[in-house]
C-alpha positions in Angstrom: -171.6 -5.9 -28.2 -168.2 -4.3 -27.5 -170.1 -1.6 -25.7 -167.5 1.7 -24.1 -166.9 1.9 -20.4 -167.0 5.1 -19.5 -165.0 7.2 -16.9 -166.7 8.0 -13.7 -163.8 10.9 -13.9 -164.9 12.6 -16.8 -168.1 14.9 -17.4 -171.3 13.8 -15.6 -173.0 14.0 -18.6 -170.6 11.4 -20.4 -172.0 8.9 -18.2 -175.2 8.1 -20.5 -172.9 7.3 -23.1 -172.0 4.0 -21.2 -172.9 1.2 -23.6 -172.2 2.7 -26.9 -170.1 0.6 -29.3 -166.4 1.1 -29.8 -163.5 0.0 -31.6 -165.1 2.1 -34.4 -161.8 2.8 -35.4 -161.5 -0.4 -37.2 -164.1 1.2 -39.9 -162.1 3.8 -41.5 -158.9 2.3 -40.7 -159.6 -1.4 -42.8 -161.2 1.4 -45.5 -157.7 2.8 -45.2 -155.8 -0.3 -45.9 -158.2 -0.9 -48.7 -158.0 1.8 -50.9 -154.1 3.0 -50.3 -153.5 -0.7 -51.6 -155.5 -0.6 -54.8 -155.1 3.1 -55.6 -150.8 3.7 -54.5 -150.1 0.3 -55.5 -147.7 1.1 -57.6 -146.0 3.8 -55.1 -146.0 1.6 -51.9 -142.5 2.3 -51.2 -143.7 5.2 -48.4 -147.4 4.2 -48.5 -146.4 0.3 -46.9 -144.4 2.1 -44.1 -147.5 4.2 -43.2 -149.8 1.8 -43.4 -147.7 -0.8 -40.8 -147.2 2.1 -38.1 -150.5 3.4 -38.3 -151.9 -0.5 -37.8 -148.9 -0.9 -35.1 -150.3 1.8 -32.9 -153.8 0.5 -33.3 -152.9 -2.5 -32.6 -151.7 -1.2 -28.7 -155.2 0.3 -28.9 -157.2 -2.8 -29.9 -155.7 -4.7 -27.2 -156.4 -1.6 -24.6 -160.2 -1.6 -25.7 -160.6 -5.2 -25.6 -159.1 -5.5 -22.0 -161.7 -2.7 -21.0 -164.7 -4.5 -22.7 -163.9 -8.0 -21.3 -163.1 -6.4 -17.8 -166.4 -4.1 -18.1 -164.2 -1.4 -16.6 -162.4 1.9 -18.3 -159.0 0.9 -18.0 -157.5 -2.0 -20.0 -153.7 -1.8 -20.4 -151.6 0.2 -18.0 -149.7 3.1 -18.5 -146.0 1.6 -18.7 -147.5 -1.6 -21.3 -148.7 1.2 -23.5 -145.3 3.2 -23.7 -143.5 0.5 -24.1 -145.1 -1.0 -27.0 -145.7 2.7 -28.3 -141.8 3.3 -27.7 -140.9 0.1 -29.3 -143.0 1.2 -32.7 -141.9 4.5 -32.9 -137.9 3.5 -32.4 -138.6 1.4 -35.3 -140.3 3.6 -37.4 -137.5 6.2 -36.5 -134.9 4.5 -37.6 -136.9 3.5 -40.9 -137.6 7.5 -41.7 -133.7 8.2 -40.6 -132.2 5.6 -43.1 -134.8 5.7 -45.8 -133.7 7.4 -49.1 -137.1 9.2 -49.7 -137.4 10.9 -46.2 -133.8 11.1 -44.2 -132.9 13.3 -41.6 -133.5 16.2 -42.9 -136.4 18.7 -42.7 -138.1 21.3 -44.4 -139.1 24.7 -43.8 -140.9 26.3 -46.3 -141.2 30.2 -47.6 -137.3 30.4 -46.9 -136.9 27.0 -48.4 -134.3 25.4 -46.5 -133.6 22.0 -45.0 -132.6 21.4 -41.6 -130.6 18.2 -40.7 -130.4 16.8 -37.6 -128.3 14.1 -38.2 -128.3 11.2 -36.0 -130.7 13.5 -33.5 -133.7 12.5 -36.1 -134.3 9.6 -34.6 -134.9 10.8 -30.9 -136.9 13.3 -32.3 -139.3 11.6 -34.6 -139.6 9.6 -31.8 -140.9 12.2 -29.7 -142.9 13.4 -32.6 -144.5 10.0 -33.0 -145.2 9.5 -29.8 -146.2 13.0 -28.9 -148.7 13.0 -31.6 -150.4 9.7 -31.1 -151.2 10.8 -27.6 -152.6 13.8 -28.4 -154.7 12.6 -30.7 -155.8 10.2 -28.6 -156.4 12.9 -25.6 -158.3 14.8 -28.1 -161.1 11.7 -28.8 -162.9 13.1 -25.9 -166.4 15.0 -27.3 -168.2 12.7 -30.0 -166.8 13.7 -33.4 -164.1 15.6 -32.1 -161.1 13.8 -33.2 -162.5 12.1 -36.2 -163.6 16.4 -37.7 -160.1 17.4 -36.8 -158.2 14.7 -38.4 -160.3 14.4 -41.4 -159.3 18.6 -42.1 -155.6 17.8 -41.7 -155.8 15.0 -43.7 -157.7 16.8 -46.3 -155.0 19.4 -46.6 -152.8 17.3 -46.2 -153.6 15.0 -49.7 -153.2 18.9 -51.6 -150.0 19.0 -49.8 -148.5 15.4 -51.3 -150.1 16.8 -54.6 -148.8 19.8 -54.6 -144.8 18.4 -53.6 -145.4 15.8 -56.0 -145.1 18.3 -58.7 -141.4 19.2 -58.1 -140.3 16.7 -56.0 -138.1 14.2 -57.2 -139.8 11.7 -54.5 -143.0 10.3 -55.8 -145.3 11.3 -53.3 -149.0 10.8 -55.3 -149.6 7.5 -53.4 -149.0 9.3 -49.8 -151.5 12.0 -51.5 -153.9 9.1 -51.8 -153.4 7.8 -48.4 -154.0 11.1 -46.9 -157.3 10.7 -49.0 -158.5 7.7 -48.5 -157.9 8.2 -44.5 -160.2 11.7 -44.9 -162.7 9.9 -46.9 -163.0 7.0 -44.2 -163.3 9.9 -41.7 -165.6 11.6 -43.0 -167.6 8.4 -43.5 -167.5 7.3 -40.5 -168.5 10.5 -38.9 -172.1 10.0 -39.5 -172.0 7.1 -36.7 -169.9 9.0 -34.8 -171.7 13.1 -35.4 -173.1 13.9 -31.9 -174.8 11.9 -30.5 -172.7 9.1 -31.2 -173.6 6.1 -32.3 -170.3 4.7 -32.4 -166.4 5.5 -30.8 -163.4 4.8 -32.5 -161.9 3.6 -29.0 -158.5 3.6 -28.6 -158.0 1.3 -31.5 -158.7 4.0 -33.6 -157.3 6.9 -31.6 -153.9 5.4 -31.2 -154.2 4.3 -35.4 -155.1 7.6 -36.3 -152.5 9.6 -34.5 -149.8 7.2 -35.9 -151.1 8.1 -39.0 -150.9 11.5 -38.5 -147.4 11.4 -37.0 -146.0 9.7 -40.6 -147.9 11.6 -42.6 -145.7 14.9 -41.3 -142.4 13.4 -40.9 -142.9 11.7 -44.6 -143.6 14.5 -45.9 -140.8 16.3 -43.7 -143.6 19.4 -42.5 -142.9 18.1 -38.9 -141.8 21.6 -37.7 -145.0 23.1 -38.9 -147.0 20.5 -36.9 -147.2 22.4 -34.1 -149.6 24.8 -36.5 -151.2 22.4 -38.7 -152.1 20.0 -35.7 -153.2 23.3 -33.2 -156.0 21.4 -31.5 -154.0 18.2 -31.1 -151.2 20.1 -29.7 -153.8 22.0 -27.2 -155.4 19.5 -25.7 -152.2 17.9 -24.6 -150.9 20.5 -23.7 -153.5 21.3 -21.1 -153.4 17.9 -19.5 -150.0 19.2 -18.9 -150.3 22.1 -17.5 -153.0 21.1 -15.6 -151.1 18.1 -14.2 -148.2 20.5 -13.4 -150.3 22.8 -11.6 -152.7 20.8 -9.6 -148.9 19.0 -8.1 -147.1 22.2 -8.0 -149.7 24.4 -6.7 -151.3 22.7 -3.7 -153.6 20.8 -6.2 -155.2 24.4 -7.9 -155.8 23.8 -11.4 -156.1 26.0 -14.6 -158.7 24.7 -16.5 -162.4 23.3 -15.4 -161.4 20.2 -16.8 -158.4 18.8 -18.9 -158.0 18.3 -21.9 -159.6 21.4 -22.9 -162.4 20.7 -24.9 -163.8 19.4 -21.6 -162.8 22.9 -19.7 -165.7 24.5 -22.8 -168.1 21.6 -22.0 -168.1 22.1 -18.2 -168.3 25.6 -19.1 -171.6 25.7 -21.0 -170.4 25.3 -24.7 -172.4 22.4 -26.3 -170.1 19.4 -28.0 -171.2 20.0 -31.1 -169.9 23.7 -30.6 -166.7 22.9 -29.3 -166.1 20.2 -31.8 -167.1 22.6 -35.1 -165.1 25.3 -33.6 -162.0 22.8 -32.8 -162.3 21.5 -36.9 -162.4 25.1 -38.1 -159.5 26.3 -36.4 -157.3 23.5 -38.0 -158.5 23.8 -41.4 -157.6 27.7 -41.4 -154.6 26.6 -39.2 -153.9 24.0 -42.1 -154.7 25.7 -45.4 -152.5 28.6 -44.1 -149.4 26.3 -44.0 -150.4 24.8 -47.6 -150.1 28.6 -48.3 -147.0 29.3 -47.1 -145.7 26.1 -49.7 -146.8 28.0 -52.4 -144.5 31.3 -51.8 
């Protein structure tokens, strides 16, 4: 009965989705806890850390979906509660990655295989990694699907990536491997409820979960810089609520796109969800398994 309020903002043709369930998240992310517990129980020492920041930023979620349910409207927490819980979690988890003796401050740049450490600066900037990435993700769960295909095909690469470090690595990173899978086979489990049409949303609970998920899976694995290519569709879509904020104060309220974020500027423009989202998941995977490439030189 926790039925979505939609935005009167958004698509016109969003509107008939008004009713459907949310807090879907909950699904995959409880099939998450589950299996990373029995299966990388004996490598917990990055796994744990994952787990509690990805359930922290679902937690801000959960409480934003069930003020927007019990209110009956689409807004439930405001703006400045969400950033400050979400700055709160990521300051913590920061400072976790910065002192911890299997990630540090360092990062990695594969093909020329060098590190680059930042030093005391790691902590600002996984911050702003953390937080950058859990509200793009969440700006991407727009179209039905959407972010749930996207994140399962970074995921997906993601678990060859852990198995393919684990080889050489002196960190033991099979039980991130195993997270990464378990979160792509949740996913992609949960995308039959939530395939077009949707039966299902993840709500913010899930959203905000997933892209904290995302955000320690790259900095534990210290591919951060290469985020920007592996996460292409994450990056775009907040990227052109920015530009399109920018623009519509900046330029006497003209805008660049139909709609923002941009999966909404193909909809209004003709391109069918289903479209948009198959396109969106393709362009990560090549985006992805081109990265996993580039490890391998």
């Amino acid at each position: 009965k926790t039925g979505q309020n939609v935005r009167d903002d958004g698509p016109q043709s969003h509107l008939a989705k008004q009713g459907t369930p949310t807090m879907g998240g909950l699904l995959f992310l409880l099939g998450l806890a589950g299996a990373a517990l029995i299966f990388a129980w004996d490598s917990l020492e990055l796994v744990l850390p994952a787990l509690i920041v990805t359930f922290a930023f679902a937690l801000i979620g959960f409480l934003d979906d069930f003020l927007k349910v019990r209110r009956k409207r689409s807004l439930g927490l405001r703006a400045r509660q969400k950033i400050i819980g979400q700055f709160g979690f990521a300051l913590v988890a920061a400072i976790w990655l910065y002192r911890s003796p299997w990630v540090g401050s360092a990062l990695y740049i594969p093909v020329w295989n060098i590190e680059w450490d930042l030093g005391i600066m790691y902590i600002p900037a996984a911050m702003f990694i953390i937080i950058g990435v859990v509200n793009a993700v969440n700006l991407t769960d727009g179209l039905d699907g959407l972010a749930t295909s996207v994140s399962a095909a970074y995921m997906a690469v993601m678990a060859a990536l852990f198995a393919l470090l684990a080889v050489n690595a002196t960190v033991d990173y099979t039980g991130m491997g195993v997270f990464c899978a378990a979160l792509t086979g949740g996913l992609l489990g949960y995308l039959i409820q939530n395939a077009y049409p949707a039966k299902v949303f993840m709500g913010d609970t899930g959203a905000l979960g997933l892209g904290g998920a995302v955000a320690m899976v790259a900095l534990i694995s210290r591919s951060a810089l290469l985020l920007p290519v592996m996460g292409i569709c994450f990056v775009g879509s907040a990227l052109s609520v920015i530009l399109q904020v920018g623009s519509y104060k900046l330029r006497n309220k003209k805008r660049i796109f139909r709609m923002a974020p941009l999966h909404h500027h193909y909809e209004l423009g003709g391109v069918h969800e289903t479209r948009i989202v198959v396109m969106y998941t393709l362009v990560t995977l090549a985006c992805c398994l081109g990265v996993l490439l580039l490890y391998t030189f």
